[in-house]
N, C-alpha and C positions, 0 to 999 in steps of 0.2 A: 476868430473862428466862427462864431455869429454870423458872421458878415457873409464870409463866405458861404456859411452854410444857407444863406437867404441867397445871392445868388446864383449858388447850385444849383435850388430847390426852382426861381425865377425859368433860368436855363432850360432844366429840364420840364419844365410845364409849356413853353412854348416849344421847345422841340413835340412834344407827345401832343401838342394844338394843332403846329403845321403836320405833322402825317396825319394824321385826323382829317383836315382840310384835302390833302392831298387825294386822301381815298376815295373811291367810288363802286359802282355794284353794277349787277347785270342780270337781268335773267332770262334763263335757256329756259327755252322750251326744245326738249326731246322728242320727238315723233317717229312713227313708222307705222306702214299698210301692210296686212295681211291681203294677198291675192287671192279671188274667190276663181280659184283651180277645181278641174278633176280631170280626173286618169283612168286605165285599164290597169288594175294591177299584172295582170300576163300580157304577154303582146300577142300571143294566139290563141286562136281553140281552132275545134273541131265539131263540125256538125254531122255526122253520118245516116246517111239513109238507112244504111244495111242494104243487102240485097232485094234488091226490089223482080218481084215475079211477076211477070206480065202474061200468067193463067189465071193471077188472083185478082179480082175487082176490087181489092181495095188501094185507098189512097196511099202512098207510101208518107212516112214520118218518122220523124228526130228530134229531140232534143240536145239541149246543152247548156252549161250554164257558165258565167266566167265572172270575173269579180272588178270591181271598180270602186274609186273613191271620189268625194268631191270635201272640199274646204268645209269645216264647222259653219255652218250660218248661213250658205251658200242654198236656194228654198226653189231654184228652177236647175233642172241638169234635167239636158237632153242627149239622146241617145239616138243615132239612126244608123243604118246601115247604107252603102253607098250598093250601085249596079251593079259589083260584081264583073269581072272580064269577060262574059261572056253573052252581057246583056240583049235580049231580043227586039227590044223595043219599048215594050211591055210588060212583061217580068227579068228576073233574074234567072241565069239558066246557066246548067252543066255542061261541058264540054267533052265528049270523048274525041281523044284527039288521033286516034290512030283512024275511026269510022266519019268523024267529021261530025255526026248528028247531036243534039243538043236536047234538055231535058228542061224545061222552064220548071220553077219553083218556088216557093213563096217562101217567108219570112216574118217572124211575127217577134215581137222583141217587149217582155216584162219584167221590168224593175222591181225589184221588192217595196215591201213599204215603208221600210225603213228613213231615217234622216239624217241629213247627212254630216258627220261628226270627224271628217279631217282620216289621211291615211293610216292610222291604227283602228279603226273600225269601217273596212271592206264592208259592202254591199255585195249583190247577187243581180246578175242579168240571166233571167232566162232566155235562150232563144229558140224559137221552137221553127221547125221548117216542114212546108206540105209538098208534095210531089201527088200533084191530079196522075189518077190512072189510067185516062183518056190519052197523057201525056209522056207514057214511060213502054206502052202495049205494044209499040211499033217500031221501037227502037233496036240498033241493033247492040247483040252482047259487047259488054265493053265496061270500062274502068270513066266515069265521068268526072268530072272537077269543074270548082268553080273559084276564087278566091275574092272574099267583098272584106270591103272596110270598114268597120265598124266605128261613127265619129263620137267622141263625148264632147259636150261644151257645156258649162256652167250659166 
């Protein structure tokens, strides 16, 4: 019984050698990138003049404001606005489209000061537009539009 029990014991110490021998390891490395994004959170607004009177010398204006986000960490995001459909050359301009004639206007676009912390914490664009009263006096009555794109890029 000895005997055997030493060869058992023999046995089993080189088997639990060879899997030991046998074994080997690895190691993973895990990774992954967060993309430095930003967005509109609406995909419209609305800037309105209001009725603009062409007895009164002053400049016509609007505001509005819309909201947008960019990536935690992300420390440049720009904002511009594209020509608008009804561009002159030189400025952005309204179209009434039943008269033909055109309203140029300007645009002016302010970010808050905020930083920018990822889409649970929107930001605020203002956008603010001027209508010269040099440029609205001669025009005739009528319903104008204009629709521009506003780009974000990180």
């Amino acid at each position: 019984m000895r005997k055997s029990m030493a060869v058992f014991i023999a046995l089993a110490v080189l088997a639990a050698g060879g899997a030991a021998w046998a074994a080997g390891s690895n190691t993973l490395t895990v990774q992954a990138s967060v993309g430095g994004t930003c967005k509109f959170s609406t995909l419209t607004s609305t800037l309105d003049f209001g009725a603009l009177d062409p007895s009164s010398a002053a400049n016509g204006t609007g505001s509005t404001t819309t909201n947008f986000w960019c990536t935690k960490g992300v420390s440049t995001d720009t904002i511009s606005a594209g020509n608008g459909a009804h561009y002159t050359g030189t400025k952005n301009a309204m179209l009434d489209s039943v008269s033909g004639d055109v309203i140029p206007y300007t645009l002016a676009l302010t970010k808050d000061g905020l930083g920018n912390n990822g889409p649970g914490f929107p930001r605020t664009l203002t956008i603010d537009g001027t209508v010269l009263n040099a440029d609205y006096i001669g025009k005739t009555a009528g319903n104008y539009s204009d629709t521009v794109t506003l780009t974000i890029n990180p």
